[in-house]
C-alpha positions as CSV (number, residue, x, y, z in Angstrom):
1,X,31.1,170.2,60.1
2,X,32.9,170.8,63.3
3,X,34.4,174.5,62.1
4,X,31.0,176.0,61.7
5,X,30.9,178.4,64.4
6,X,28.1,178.8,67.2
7,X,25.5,181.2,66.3
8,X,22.5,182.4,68.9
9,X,20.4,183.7,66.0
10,X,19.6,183.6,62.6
11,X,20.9,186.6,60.2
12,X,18.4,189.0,59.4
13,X,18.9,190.1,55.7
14,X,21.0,192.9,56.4
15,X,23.3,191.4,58.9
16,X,23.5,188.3,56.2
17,X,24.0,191.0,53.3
18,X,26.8,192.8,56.1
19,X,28.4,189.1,56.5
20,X,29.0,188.6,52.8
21,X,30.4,192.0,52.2
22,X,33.2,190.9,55.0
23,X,34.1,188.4,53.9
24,X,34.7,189.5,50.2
25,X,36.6,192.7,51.6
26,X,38.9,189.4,53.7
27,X,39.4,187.7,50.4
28,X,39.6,189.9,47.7
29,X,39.6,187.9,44.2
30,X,38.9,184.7,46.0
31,X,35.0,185.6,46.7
32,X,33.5,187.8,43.7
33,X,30.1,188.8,44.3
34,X,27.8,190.4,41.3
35,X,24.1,191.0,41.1
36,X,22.1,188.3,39.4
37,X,18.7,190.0,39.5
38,X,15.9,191.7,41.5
39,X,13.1,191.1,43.5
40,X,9.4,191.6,43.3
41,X,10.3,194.7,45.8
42,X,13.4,195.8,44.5
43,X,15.9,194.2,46.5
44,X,19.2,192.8,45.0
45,X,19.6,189.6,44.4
46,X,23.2,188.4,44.6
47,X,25.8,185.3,43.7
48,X,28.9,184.8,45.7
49,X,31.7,183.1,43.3
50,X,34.5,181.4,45.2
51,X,36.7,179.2,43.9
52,X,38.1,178.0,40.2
53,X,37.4,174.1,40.2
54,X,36.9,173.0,35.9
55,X,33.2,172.4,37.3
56,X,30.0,174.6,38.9
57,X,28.2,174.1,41.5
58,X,25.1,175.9,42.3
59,X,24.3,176.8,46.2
60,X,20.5,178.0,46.9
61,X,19.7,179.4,50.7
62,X,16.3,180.6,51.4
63,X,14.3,179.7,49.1
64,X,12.0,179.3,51.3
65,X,11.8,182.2,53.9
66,X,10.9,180.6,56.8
67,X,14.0,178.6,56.7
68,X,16.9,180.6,57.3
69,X,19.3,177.6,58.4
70,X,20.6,177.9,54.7
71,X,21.8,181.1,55.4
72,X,24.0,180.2,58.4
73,X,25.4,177.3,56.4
74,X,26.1,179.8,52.9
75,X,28.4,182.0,54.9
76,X,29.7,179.2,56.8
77,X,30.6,177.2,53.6
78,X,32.0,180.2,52.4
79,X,34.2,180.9,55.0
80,X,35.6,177.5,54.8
81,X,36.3,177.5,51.4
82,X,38.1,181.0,51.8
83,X,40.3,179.3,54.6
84,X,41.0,175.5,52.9
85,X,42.6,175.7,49.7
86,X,42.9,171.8,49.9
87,X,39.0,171.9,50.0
88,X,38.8,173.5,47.5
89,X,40.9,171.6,45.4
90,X,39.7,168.4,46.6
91,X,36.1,168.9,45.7
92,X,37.2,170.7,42.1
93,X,34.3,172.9,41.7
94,X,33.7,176.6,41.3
95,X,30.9,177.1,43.8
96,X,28.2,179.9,43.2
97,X,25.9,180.9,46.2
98,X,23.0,182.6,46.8
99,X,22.6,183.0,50.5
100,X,19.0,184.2,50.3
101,X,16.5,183.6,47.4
102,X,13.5,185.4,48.8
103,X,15.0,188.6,51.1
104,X,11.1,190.2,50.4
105,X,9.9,187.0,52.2
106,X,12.9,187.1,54.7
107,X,11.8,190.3,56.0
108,X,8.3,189.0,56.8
109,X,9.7,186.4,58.8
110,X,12.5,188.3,60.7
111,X,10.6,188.6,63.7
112,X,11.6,185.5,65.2
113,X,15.0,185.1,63.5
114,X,16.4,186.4,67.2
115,X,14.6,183.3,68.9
116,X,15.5,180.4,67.2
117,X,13.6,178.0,68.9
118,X,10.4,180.3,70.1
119,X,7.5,178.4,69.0
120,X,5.6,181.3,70.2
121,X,7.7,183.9,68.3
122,X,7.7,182.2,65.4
123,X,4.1,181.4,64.6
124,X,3.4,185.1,65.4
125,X,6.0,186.6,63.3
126,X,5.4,183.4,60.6
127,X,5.4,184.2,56.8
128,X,5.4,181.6,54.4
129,X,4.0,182.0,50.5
130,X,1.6,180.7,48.6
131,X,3.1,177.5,46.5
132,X,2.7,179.5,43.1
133,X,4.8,182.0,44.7
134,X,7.6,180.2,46.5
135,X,11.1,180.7,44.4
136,X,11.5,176.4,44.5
137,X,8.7,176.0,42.8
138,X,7.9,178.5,40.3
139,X,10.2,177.1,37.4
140,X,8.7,176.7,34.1
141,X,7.0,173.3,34.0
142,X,5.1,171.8,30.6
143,X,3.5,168.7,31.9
144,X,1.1,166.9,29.0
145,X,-1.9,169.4,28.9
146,X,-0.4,171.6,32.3
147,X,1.7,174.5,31.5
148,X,3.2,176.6,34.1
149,X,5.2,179.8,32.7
150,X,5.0,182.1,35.4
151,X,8.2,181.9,37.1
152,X,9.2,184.8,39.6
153,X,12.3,187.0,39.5
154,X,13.8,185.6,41.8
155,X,13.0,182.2,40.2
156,X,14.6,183.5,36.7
157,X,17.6,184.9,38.6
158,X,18.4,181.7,39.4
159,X,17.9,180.1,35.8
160,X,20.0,182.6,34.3
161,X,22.6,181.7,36.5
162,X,22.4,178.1,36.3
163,X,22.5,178.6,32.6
164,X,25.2,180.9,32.4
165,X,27.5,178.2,34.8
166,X,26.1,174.6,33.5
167,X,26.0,174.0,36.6
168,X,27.4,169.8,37.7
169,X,26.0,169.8,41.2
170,X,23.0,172.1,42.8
171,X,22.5,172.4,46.3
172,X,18.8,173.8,47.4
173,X,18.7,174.1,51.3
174,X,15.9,174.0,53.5
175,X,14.8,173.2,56.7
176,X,11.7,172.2,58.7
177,X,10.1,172.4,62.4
178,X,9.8,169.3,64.4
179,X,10.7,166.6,62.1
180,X,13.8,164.8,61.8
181,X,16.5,165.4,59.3
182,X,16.2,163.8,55.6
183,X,17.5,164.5,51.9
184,X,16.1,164.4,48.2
185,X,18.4,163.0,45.3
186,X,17.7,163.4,41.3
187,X,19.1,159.9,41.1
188,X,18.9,156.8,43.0
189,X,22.6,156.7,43.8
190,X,22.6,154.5,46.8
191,X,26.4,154.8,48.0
192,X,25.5,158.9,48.1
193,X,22.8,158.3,50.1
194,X,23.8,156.2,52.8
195,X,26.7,158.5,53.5
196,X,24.0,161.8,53.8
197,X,22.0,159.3,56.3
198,X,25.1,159.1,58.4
199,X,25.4,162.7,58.3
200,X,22.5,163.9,60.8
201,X,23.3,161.4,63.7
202,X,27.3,163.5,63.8
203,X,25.3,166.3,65.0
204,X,23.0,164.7,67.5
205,X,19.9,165.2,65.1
206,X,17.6,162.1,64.4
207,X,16.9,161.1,60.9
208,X,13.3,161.8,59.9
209,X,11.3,158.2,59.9
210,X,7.8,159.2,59.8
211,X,5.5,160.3,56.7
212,X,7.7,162.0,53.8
213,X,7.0,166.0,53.2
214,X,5.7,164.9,49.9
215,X,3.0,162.2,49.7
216,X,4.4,159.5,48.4
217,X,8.2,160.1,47.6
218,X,10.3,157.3,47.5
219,X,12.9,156.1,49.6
220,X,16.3,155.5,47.9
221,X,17.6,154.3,51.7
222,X,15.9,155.2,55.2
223,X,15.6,159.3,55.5
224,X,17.0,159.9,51.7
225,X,14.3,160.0,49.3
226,X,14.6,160.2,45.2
227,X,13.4,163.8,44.3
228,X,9.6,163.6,42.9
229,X,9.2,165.1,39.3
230,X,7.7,168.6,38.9
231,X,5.1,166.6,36.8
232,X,3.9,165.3,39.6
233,X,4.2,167.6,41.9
234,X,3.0,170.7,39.8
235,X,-0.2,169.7,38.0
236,X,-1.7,168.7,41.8
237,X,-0.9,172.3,43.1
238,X,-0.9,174.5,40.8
239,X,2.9,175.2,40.5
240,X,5.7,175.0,38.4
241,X,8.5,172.4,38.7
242,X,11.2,172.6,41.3
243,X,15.0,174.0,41.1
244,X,15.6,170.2,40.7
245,X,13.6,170.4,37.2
246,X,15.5,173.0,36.0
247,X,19.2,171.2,37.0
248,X,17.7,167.9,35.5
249,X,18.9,170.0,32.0
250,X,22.3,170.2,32.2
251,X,22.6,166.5,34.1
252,X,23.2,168.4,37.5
253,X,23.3,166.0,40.4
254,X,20.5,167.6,42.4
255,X,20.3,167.7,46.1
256,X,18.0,169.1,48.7
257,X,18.6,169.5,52.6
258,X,15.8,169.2,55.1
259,X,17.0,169.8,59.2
260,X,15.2,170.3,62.2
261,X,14.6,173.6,64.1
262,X,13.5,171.0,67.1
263,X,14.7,168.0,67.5
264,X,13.2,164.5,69.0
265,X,14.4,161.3,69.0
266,X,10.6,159.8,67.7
267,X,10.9,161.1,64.9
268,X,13.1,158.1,64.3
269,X,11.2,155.7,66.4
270,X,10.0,152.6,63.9
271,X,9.0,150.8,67.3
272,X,4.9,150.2,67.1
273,X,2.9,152.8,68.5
274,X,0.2,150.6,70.2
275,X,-2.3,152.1,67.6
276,X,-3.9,151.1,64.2
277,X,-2.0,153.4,61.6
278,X,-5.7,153.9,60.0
279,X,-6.7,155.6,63.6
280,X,-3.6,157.8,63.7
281,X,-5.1,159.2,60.1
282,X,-8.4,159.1,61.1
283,X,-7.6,161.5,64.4
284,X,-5.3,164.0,62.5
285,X,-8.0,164.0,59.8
286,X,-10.5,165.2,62.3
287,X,-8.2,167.4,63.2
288,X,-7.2,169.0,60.1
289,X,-11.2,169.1,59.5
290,X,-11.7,171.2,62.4
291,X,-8.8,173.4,61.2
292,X,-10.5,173.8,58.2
293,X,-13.8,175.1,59.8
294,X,-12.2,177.4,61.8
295,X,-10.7,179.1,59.4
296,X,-13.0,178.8,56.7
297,X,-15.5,180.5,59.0
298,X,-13.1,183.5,60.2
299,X,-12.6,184.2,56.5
300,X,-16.1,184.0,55.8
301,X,-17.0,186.8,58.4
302,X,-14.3,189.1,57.2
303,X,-14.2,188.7,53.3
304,X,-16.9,191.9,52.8
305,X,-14.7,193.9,54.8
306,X,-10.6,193.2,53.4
307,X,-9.3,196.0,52.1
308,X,-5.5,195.4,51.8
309,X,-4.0,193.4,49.5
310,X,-1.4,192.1,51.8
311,X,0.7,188.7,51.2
312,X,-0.6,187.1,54.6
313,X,-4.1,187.5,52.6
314,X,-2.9,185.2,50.0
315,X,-1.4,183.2,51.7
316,X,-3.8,182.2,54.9
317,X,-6.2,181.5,51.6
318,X,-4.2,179.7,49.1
319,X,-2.4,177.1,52.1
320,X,-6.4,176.8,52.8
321,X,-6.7,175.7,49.3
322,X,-3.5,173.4,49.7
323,X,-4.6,172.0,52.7
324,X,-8.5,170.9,51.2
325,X,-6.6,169.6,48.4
326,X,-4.3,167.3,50.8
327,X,-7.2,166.6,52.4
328,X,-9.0,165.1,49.2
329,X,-5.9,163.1,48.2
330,X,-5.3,161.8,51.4
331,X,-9.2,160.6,51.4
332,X,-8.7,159.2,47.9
333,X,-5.5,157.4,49.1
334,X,-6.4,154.0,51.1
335,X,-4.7,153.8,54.5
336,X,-2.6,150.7,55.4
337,X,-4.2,148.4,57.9
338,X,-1.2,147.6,59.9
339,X,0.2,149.5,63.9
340,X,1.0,152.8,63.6
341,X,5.3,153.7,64.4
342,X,5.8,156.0,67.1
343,X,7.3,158.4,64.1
344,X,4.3,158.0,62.3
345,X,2.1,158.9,65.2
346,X,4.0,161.7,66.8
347,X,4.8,162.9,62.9
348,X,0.9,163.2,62.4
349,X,0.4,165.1,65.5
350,X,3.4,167.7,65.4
351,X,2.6,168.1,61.6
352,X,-1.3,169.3,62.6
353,X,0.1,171.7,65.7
354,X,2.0,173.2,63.5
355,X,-0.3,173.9,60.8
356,X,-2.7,175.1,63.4
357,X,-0.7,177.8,65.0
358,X,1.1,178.7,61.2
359,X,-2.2,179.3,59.5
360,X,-3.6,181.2,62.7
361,X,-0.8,183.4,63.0
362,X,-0.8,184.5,59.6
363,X,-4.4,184.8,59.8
364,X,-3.9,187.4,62.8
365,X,-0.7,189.0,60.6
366,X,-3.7,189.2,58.1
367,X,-6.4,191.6,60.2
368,X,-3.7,193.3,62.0
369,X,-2.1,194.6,58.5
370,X,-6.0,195.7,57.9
371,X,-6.4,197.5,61.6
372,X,-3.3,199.3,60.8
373,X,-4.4,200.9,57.6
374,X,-7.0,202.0,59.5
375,X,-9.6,199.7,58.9
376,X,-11.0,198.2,62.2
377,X,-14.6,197.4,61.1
378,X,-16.4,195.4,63.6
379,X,-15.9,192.1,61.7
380,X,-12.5,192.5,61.6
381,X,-12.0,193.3,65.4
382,X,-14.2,190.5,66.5
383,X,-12.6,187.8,64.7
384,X,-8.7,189.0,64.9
385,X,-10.1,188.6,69.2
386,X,-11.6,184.9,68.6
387,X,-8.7,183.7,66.7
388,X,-6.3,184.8,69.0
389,X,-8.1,182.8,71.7
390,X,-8.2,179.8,69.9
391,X,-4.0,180.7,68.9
392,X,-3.7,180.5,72.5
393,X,-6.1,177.3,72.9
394,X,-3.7,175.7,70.1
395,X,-0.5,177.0,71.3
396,X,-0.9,175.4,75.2
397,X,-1.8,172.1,73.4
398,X,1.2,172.1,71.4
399,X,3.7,173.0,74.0
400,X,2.6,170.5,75.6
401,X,3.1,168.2,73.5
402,X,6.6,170.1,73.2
403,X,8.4,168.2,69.8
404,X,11.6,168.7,71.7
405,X,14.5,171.0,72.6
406,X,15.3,173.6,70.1
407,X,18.5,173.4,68.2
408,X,20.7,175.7,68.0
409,X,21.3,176.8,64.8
410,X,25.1,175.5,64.1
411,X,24.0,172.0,64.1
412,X,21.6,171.9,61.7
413,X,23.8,173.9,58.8
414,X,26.9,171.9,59.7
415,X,24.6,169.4,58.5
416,X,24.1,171.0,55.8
417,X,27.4,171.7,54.8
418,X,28.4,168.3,55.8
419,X,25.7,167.0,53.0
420,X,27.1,169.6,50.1
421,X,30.7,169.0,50.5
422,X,29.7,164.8,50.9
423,X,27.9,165.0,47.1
424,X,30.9,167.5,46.2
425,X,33.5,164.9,47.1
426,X,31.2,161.9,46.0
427,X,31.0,163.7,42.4
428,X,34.7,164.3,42.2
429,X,35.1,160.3,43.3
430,X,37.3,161.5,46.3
431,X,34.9,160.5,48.8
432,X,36.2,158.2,51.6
């Protein structure tokens, strides 16, 4: 973890596309690159081989395009491999990586690569998909009666690969805003996951304590959770099952990576807040209902006058859809009556600033994309000035109630790579 080398940005996908070239020109016949598909837009969509272990592994950065950390960490972990042939031997696989899963997406979000740790910068320039179009989770998914057989090409890149190479461990990396670092597992392997627990504190980064990204995932130990099932997970959104679903077929140990962008010690604060946990809910649910409004009337003043089809129009209204659909679980879903944590609370409230200024700032991406075709009706220019008043009513209340320093982006992928080469090692039972 310590030889992953300080970065000040993250790699746009042409400097990242650059860095891989490098470092297959440095090690010819140790790193083999080849083309594994194409994107919706026509951009190549490549596999990095390095390595001859008797087993695969699978490496996916990016799958999300607002998280770039993966990248950082895919060409760090190949550089290390290229350098430690007693790695390499040690962990006995054949490692496969994609370094970005979604460059379309990528480029909608490069923007604020430069300014890792811009909250301003990055809710501006924010771009995040619609579920039913994210590469993680648009693998085929039959479900009882729910059917899902719409899976991008990205998405079918990546099952091709996995089952040309059978793969025995798959790495999916991802990382998040304000919360603190945690894991998914396919299998409740206890030992594994106290040793990825260790991992975040080696870095300075707090383990994540507060509500898990997905409502109720399980805990296999404190910040390591058991991967939920793409039946459950797809039927509620409308998606298809998750890279994990697909691994599940050829017995892969599956593992996901979540790591901070910003990072603050209560987010692993289990102390009591002071505060009922049922008025914690009850404040972010007014919250998230004023949200709601706000944008549900800004897209109610414009919708005669959208003209472009662009992907921050489906997305501003499909993560409205997600969010009413949250909404009506959470309702459904009884709150505990016990005091809140100080994760819990602090959890609630980043969680809603940041929805707040993503949703907004796609919103805005949304009417300026219309302006610049040239269509500036009234409508249009009157609520692309509101919401960028109420951005900026939003954005003071979430700095202050700053979520921490920004970190800079080594930390988090050496976390990363720390948690890939720990299951590696684990699987080959030379873990110590």
């Amino acid at each position: 973890m310590s030889r992953v080398p300080a970065r000040a940005a993250y790699p746009p996908v042409d400097a990242l596309q650059a860095g891989l070239r490098e470092l297959a020109d440095a090690h010819p016949g140790l790193v083999r690159p080849r083309r594994i598909g194409t994107s919706r837009l026509g951009e190549p969509l490549h596999a990095v081989t390095v390595g001859e272990g008797p087993a695969d592994a699978v490496v996916i950065a990016g799958p999300h395009p607002n998280e770039p950390v993966g990248a950082v960490t895919a060409l760090a972990l190949i550089s290390l491999l290229c350098r430690d042939a007693g790695l390499r031997a040690r962990a006995g696989l054949r490692w496969h990586v994609v370094a970005c899963a979604d460059p379309d997406g990528a480029r909608l979000n490069e923007g604020w690569y430069g300014r890792p740790g811009d909250r301003r910068a990055y809710a501006e320039h924010f771009y995040r998909p619609d579920l039913a179009d994210q590469v993680e989770w648009t693998f085929p998914l039959t479900a009882g009666d729910y059917r899902f057989d719409r899976p991008l090409p990205e998405t079918r890149a990546l099952m091709r690969l996995m089952d040309q190479v059978r793969p025995a461990l798959v790495c999916s990396l991802h990382n998040g805003e304000y919360q603190g670092a945690f894991f998914y597992l396919n299998r409740r392997d206890e030992t594994l996951a106290r040793r990825l627990a260790a991992l975040p504190g080696l870095e300075g980064l707090p383990p994540h304590h507060g509500e898990p990204e997905l409502p109720g995932a399980e805990p296999i130990v404190p910040a390591v959770y058991l991967t939920p099932p793409g039946s459950r997970v797809g039927p509620l959104f409308g998606t298809g099952g998750s890279s994990a679903d697909h691994a599940a077929a050829f017995g892969a140990l599956h593992l996901v990576t979540e790591v901070p962008m910003w990072a603050d010690g209560r987010v692993a604060d289990q102390s009591p807040a002071g505060r009922p946990y049922a008025r914690v809910l009850a404040e972010g649910a007014a919250g998230w209902r004023e949200l709601v409004e706000v944008i549900q009337e800004a897209m109610g003043a414009v919708a005669g006058d959208l003209r472009v089809r662009s992907p921050f129009r489906r997305s501003a209204e499909k993560t409205l859809e997600n969010v009413l659909r949250l909404g009506e679980l959470e309702q459904a879903a009884p709150g505990p009556d016990r005091p809140a944590t100080v994760a819990e609370e602090f959890g609630a409230r980043q969680m809603l600033h940041s929805m707040r200024l993503r949703l907004l700032g796609t919103l805005l991406r949304m009417l300026a994309a219309e302006i610049a075709a040239g269509n500036p009706t009234p409508a249009i220019r009157a609520q692309r000035h509101l919401l960028a008043e109420r951005f900026e009513q939003w954005y003071a209340q979430a700095e202050a109630d700053s979520p921490g320093p920004p970190v800079e982006p080594r930390r988090p992928a050496a976390v990363q790579l720390g948690a890939m080469l720990t299951a590696a090692l684990h699987l080959a039972g030379r873990a110590g």
